[in-house]
N, C-alpha and C positions, 0 to 999 in steps of 0.2 A: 132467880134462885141464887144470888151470889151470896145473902147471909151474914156474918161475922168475920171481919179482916183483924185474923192474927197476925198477919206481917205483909208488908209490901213493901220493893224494894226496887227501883230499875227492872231486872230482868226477872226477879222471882213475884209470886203472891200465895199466900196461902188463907185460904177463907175457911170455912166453917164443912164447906164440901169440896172446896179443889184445892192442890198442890198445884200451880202454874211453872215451869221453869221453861228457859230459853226455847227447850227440844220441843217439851212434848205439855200436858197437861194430861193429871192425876186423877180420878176420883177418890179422896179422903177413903172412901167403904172401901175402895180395893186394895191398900195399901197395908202390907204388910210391915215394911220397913222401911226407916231410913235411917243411914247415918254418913259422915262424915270420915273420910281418909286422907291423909298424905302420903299420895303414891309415888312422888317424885324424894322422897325420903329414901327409897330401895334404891334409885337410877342417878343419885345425885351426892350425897352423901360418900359412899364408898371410892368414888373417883377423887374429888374434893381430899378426903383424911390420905387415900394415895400420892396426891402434891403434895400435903403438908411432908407426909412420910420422905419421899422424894428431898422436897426441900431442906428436913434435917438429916441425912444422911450423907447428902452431897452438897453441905451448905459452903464449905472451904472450897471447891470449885465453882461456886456463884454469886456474880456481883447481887449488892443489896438490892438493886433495882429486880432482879431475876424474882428474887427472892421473895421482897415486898408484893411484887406480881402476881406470884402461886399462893401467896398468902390472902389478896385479894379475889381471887379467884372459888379459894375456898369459904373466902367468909359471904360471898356473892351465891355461891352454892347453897350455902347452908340457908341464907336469907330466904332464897327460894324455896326450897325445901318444905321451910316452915311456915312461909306465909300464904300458898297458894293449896288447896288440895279439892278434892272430887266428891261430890253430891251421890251416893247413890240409893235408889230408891228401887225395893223390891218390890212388886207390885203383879195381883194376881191378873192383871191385865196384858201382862206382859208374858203370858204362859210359856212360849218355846225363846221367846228372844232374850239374851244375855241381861244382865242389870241395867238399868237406864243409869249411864254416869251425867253429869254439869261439873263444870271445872270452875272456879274460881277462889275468890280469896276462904279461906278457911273462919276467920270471923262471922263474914256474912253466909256461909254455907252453915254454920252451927245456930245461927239465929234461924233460917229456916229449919233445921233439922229440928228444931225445940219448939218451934211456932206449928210445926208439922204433928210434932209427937200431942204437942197440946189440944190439935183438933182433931187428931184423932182417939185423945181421949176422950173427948166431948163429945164423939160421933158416937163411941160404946156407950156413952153413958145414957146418949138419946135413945140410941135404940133398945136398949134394956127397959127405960122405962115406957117405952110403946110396944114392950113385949108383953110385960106386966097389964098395961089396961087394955 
């Protein structure tokens, strides 16, 4: 019963009936949601623009090395930031337990989040017309 492969990937696959990720494995029918977050944006960001801050307020008592430093720190910050974020998936299988998160790059977590929303288009669509005949 594996079906139609919207996406495979190392650690993800999403087919026609399952959403696979690292943790756990999905049934497409019970899947109410998914989508994609950068949660390290709230935790990483703000500290990051506080060096910059830091850096230009007190930049006359710091050599350039100091400096260039907090500046690298932030742009290392922000990189992260933006390239890493969290899978999550709401799923009525999961009734009392928090959201199922997967952490990885945010490119390949939106190609599953799309390849995910695509089959479970295709999963309403089957089952509407096996409602019909």
């Amino acid at each position: 019963m594996s079906g139609a492969i919207y996406y495979r990937s190392g650690r993800f696959e999403v087919t026609e009936y399952l959403l696979k990720t690292p943790r756990k494995t999905y049934a497409i029918a019970h899947i109410e949601n998914v989508s994609v977050e950068r949660p390290l944006l709230y935790f990483l960001v703000p500290p990051a623009l506080g060096l910059i801050g830091f850096a230009a307020i007190f930049q006359r008592y710091l050599y350039a090395s100091e400096i260039a430093a907090l500046a690298v720190a932030f742009a290392l910050a922000l990189a992260a930031a933006l390239i890493f974020g969290c899978l999550q998936v709401h799923s009525l299988a999961l009734r009392g337990e928090e959201v199922a998160l997967t952490y990885g790059l945010v490119r390949q977590l939106r190609e599953v989040r799309d390849a995910a929303a695509e089959a479970m288009v295709a999963h309403e669509k089957r089952r509407r017309r096996d409602d019909v005949t």
